[in-house]
Every structure is written in C-alpha cells, then in structure tokens.
C-alpha positions in Angstrom: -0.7 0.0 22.4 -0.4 1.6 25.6 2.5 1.8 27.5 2.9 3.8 31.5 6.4 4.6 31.9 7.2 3.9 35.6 11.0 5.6 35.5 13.1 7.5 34.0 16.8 7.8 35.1 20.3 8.8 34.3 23.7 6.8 34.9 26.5 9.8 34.8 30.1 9.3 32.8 32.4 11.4 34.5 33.6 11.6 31.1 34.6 14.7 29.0 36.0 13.5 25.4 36.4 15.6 22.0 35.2 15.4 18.8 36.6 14.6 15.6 36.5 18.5 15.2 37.8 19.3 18.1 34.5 19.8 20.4 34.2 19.3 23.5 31.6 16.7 24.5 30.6 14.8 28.0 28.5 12.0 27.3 26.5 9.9 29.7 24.9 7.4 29.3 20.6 7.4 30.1 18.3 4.6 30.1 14.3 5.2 30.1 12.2 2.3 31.7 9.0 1.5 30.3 6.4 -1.4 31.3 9.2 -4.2 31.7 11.9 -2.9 29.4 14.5 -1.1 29.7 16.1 1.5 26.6 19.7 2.6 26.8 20.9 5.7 25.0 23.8 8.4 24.9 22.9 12.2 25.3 26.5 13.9 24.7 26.6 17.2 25.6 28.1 19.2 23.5 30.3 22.1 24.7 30.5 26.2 23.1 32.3 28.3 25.6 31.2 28.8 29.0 27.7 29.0 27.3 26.1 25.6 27.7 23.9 24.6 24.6 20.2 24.4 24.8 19.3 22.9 21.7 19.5 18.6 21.4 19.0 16.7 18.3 17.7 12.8 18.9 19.0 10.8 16.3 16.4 8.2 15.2 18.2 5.0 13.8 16.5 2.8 10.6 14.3 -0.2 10.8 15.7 -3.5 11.3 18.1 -4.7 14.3 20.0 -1.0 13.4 21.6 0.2 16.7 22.5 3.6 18.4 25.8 3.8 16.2 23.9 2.6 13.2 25.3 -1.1 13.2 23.9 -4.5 13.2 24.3 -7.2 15.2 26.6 -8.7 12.2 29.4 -8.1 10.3 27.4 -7.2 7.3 26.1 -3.6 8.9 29.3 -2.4 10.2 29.0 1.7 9.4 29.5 3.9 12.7 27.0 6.0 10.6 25.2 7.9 13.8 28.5 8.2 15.4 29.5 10.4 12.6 26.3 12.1 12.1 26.4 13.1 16.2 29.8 14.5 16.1 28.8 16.6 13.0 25.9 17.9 15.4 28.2 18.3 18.6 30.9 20.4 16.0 28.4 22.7 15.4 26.8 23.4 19.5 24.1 20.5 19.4 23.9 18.1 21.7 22.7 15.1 20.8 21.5 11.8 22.0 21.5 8.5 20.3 19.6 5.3 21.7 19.2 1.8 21.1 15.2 0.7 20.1 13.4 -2.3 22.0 15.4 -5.3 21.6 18.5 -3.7 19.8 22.0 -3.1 21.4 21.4 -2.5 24.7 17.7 -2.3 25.2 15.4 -4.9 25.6 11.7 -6.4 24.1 10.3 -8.9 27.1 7.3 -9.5 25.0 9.2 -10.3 22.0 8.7 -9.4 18.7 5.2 -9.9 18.3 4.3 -7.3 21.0 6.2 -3.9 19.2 3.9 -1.7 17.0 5.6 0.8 14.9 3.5 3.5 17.1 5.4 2.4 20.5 8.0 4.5 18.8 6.1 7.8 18.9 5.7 6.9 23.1 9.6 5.5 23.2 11.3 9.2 21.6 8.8 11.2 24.0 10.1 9.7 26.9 13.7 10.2 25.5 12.2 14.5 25.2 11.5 14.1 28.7 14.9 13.3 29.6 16.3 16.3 27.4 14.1 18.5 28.7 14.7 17.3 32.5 18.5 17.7 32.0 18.1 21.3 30.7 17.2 21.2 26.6 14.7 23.5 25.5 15.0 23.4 21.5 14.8 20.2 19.9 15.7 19.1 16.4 14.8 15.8 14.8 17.4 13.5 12.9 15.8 10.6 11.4 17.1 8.0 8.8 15.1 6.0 6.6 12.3 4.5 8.6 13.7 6.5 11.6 12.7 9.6 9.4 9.4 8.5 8.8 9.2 8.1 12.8 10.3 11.5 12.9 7.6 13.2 10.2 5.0 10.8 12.5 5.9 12.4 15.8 6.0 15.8 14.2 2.8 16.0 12.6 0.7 13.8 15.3 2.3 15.4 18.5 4.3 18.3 17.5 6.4 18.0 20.7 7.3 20.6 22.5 9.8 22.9 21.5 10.2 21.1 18.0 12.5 23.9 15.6 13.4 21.7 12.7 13.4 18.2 10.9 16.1 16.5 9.1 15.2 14.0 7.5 17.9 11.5 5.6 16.3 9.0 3.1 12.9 9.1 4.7 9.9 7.0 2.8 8.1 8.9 1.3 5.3 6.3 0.0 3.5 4.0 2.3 5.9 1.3 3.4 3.8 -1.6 2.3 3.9 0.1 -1.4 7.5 0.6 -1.0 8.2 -3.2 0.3 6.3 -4.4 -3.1 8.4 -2.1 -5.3 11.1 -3.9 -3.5 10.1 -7.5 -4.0 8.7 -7.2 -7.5 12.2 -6.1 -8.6 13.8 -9.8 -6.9 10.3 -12.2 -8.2 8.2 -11.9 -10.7 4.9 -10.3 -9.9 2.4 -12.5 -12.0 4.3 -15.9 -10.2 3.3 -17.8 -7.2 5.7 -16.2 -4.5 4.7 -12.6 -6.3 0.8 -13.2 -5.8 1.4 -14.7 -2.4 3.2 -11.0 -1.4 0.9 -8.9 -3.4 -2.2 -10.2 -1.8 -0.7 -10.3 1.8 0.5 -7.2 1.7 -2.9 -5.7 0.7 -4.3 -8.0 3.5 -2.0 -6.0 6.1 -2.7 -3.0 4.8 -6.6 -2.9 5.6 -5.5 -4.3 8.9 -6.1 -8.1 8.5 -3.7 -10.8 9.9 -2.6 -13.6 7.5 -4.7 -16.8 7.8 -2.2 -18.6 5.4 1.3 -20.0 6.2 3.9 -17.8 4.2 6.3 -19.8 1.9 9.9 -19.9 3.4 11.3 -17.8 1.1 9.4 -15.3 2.4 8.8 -15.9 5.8 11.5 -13.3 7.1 8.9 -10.9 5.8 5.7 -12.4 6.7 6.0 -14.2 10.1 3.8 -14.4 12.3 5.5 -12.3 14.7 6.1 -9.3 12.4 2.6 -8.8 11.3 0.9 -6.7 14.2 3.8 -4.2 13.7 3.4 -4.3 9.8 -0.3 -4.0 10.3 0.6 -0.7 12.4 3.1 0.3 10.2 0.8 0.9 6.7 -1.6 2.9 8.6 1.4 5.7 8.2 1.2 8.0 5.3 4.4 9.9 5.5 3.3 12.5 2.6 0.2 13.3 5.0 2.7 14.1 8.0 4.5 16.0 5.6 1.7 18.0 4.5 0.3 18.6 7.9 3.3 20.4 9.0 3.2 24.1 9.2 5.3 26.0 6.8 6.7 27.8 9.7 8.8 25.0 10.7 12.4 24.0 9.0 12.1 20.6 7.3 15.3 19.2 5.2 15.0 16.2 3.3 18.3 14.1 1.9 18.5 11.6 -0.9 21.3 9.7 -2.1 21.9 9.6 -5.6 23.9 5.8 -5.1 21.2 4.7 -2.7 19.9 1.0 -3.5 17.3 0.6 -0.8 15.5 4.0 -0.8 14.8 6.8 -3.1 12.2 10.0 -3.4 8.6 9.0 -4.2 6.7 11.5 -7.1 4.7 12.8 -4.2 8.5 13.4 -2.6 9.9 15.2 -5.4 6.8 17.9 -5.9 7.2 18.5 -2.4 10.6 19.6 -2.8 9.9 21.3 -6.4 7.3 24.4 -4.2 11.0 26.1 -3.4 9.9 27.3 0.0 12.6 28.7 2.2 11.7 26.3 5.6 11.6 23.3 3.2 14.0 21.8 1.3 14.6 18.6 -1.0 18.6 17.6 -1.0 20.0 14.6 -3.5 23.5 14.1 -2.6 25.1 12.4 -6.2 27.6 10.4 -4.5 25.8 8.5 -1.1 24.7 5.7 -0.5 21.9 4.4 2.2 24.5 4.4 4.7 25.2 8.1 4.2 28.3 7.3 2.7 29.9 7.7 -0.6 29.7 5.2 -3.0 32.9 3.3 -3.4 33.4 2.4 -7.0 33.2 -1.2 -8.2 32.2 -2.2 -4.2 28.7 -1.8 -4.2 28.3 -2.7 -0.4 31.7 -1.6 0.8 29.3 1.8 3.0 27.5 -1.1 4.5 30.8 -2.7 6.3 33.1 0.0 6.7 33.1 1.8 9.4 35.8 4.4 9.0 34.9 5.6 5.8 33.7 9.0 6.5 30.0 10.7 5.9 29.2 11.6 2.4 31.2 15.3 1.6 28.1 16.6 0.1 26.2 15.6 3.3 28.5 17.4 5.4 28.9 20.3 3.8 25.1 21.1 3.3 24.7 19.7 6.9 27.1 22.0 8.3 25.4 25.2 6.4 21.7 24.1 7.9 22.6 23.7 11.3 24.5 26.5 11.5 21.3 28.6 10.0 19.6 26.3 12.6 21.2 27.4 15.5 20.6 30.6 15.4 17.0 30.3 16.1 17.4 27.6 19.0 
C-alpha cells in the first residue's frame, strides 16, 4: 500500500531532564504526518559533554495496541518496558526515539483497522529516519521487540537504510508468524477438533494470500476478523530467517531470548544462526526474562506484564551495556 507523506514536523520541549543514570537528556516531542494520520513520537537527545551525539536508536514497539512506553491501553499491559530500554540507550550516548504506531497512544488510523498492512510499517520508521536525519543523526541503530524486531530485520534487509550500524533484536520471530500463531493455538485447542481445523485451514488460506469466505466462530474471531485479515495476509509474506540471511556479515546484529518468556522463543532456524559464532552476530538467552524484558517473578507468572517499576532484566542490562558501548565506538 502506498502512502505520500505530505509533512513532517517537530513540536520542541524546552525541556532538559536526566536519566535514571544520571544522563542528561532533552526530549521533544515529533509527530510525522502521513496521508490523513497523524504519528506522535519522542526523540530524546541524549547528552555526552559538549560533544552532541550522532548516533539514534528507534525503538520499534510489539504487535498489538503496544505503545511508545510499551503499555496497553489496559491495566493488564502496564510495563514502562521502552522507557527503560531508552534510558539504558541515552546512559550510554544514544539518543533515541520512541513513537506510537497507527492507531495506538497518540497516533491515529482514519481508515481503521482494515486499511494497515504490516508493510506500512517499513514506510512509517523511514519517515521517523527522516526526522533523525533532519535533526542531525547520522548513525542509526535498530531496537526492535518481538514483532517490532521482525519490522526491524524487514527494514534492514529490504531497504538497508541509510547509515544502518547495528540491530538489536529482543525476542524477534524467527518463523513465519502464521506458523508461530498455530504453534500458539494448538497448545490452547486441540488440533484434530472443529475450532483447530477451522484455524489450521484459515491460516494456510492467509498465507497464500486468500481472504476468508467463511464467518469465523466467536471464539476465534479476535483472530480472524474481517478487519485483521489484509494485514495478516501481508504479514505471512515475511520470512524473518530470509531477512536474517540477507544481511551482510559486516553489519552488528544481536539477538535476545528470554529463558521465562511464554509468548516467544528461538525457532531451530534461530538457534543455528546463532551457533556460526561470528563476531557481528550474536544469539543471547537471558535465563531469568520474561516477554516484557523483565525478570520473572516467582510464583506470579504475569506480575512483568503489570508492573511497571520492576526494572529490566539484570542480564539484559548488563550484556546491553557491553554491546552498545562496543557499538559506539563505530558510530
């Protein structure tokens, strides 16, 4: 789907605030205009000396209603997730910029659901580039989580934008999504029952690109409505292990896994990637997190998932810290 973007702007905060490790950051906040929506983000700069920083990492949120802060518009996705994540960045001299996707938080989807295809994404985070680029960033780094990663790995391979250094990627799929959604479901219905056939069969039928002709059952409709299936449609032609593999070796990709994470965990295809011990790419399982990047509280399986002051994973951090800083010193 092709989209003309007809503005983009930015809306200064004469604001200069500091990070939980003592940073110095100004954020503003920047909004891209596109056909007749409108998508609201934060780029914080972040502060080293008199020497401004040149590099910006875009954070790219997970599927679902997930916003720029990595909460939902209930209290059952409560995690401050990206917040934590960007002042990890900003600690170590990236700036960063975090933004709400068509129709979640503050940015909005005029044609409604029906009318977003997962590749609007790749044209959406360009646009965001453009703004980096216009306000001075000449390095950019990728930080994508879950489907945000696979965004990410699409966007890289496809586009290579320009001045791409480095990927992280943090619970990325790493199998087609509509194989990954049937591993899902066959683990909650039975796959040789009714509401199992129905599923198997549709999701093959979105997969070579055909719309369903059938009603869905209730229990499934949040999956199959009407209104979902153009983007799902759009959303199996992706094979993240082929983005993977396109990439040069050149470039610095790092992949994270949780070791506690119930939605998302590395495909086969995945794990030999990260088994060819090459310096620019590396696999990561942190034992401890959870989806929400998180560590696992004991006995509270979804206490990451509502809790927004419990802090990134340890593990996380400390690997995160080491990359970047390696990072850096090629921006």
């Amino acid at each position: 789907m092709k989209r003309n973007f007809i503005g983009i702007a930015f809306l200064a905060l004469v604001l200069t605030t500091s990070s939980a490790w003592g940073q110095k950051v100004n954020p503003e906040e920047v909004f891209i205009q596109t056909g007749e929506d409108v998508l609201r983000g934060t780029l914080s700069h972040a502060k080293r000396g008199r020497k401004a920083p040149k590099a910006l990492a875009i954070l790219l949120p997970g599927s679902g209603p997930t916003d720029r802060h990595g909460n939902g518009a209930g209290p059952s996705l409560k995690t401050n997730m990206y917040d934590q994540l960007a002042e990890l960045l900003q600690s170590q001299g990236i700036s960063t910029l975090q933004v709400d996707k068509r129709g979640v938080g503050e940015s909005t989807l005029k044609g409604g659901e029906q009318s977003l295809l997962f590749s609007d994404n790749i044209q959406d985070y360009e646009a965001w580039w453009a703004i980096g680029r216009t306000a001075g960033y000449e390095s950019l780094v990728l930080v994508g989580h879950s489907e945000g990663g696979q965004i990410a790995l699409t966007w890289a391979a496809k586009r290579r934008p320009e001045g791409l250094k480095g990927l992280i990627l943090l619970a990325p799929p790493g199998e087609n999504a509509a194989d990954i959604l049937w591993e899902q479901l066959s683990r909650q219905i039975a796959p040789d029952s009714e509401y199992g056939q129905f599923a198997k069969t549709s999701l093959d039928s979105l997969r070579v690109g055909h719309l369903l002709g059938r009603p869905s059952p209730p229990a499934l409709l949040s999956l199959f409505r009407p209104s979902i299936q153009p983007y799902l449609v759009d959303w199996f032609q992706d094979e993240p292990m082929d983005n993977l593999n396109r990439l040069s070796a050149d470039l610095p990709i790092h992949i994270f896994y949780g070791g506690k994470d119930i939605q998302v965990q590395p495909s086969e295809a995945m794990l030999s990637w990260g088994a060819q011990n090459s310096p620019n790419a590396q696999l990561y399982t942190c034992p401890s997190m959870t989806h929400t990047l998180k560590s696992d509280v004991p006995g509270q399986r979804l206490a990451t998932y509502s809790d927004p002051d419990l802090p990134l994973d340890a593990e996380l951090v400390d690997k995160l810290r080491t990359i970047l800083s390696n990072l850096r010193m090629h921006l």
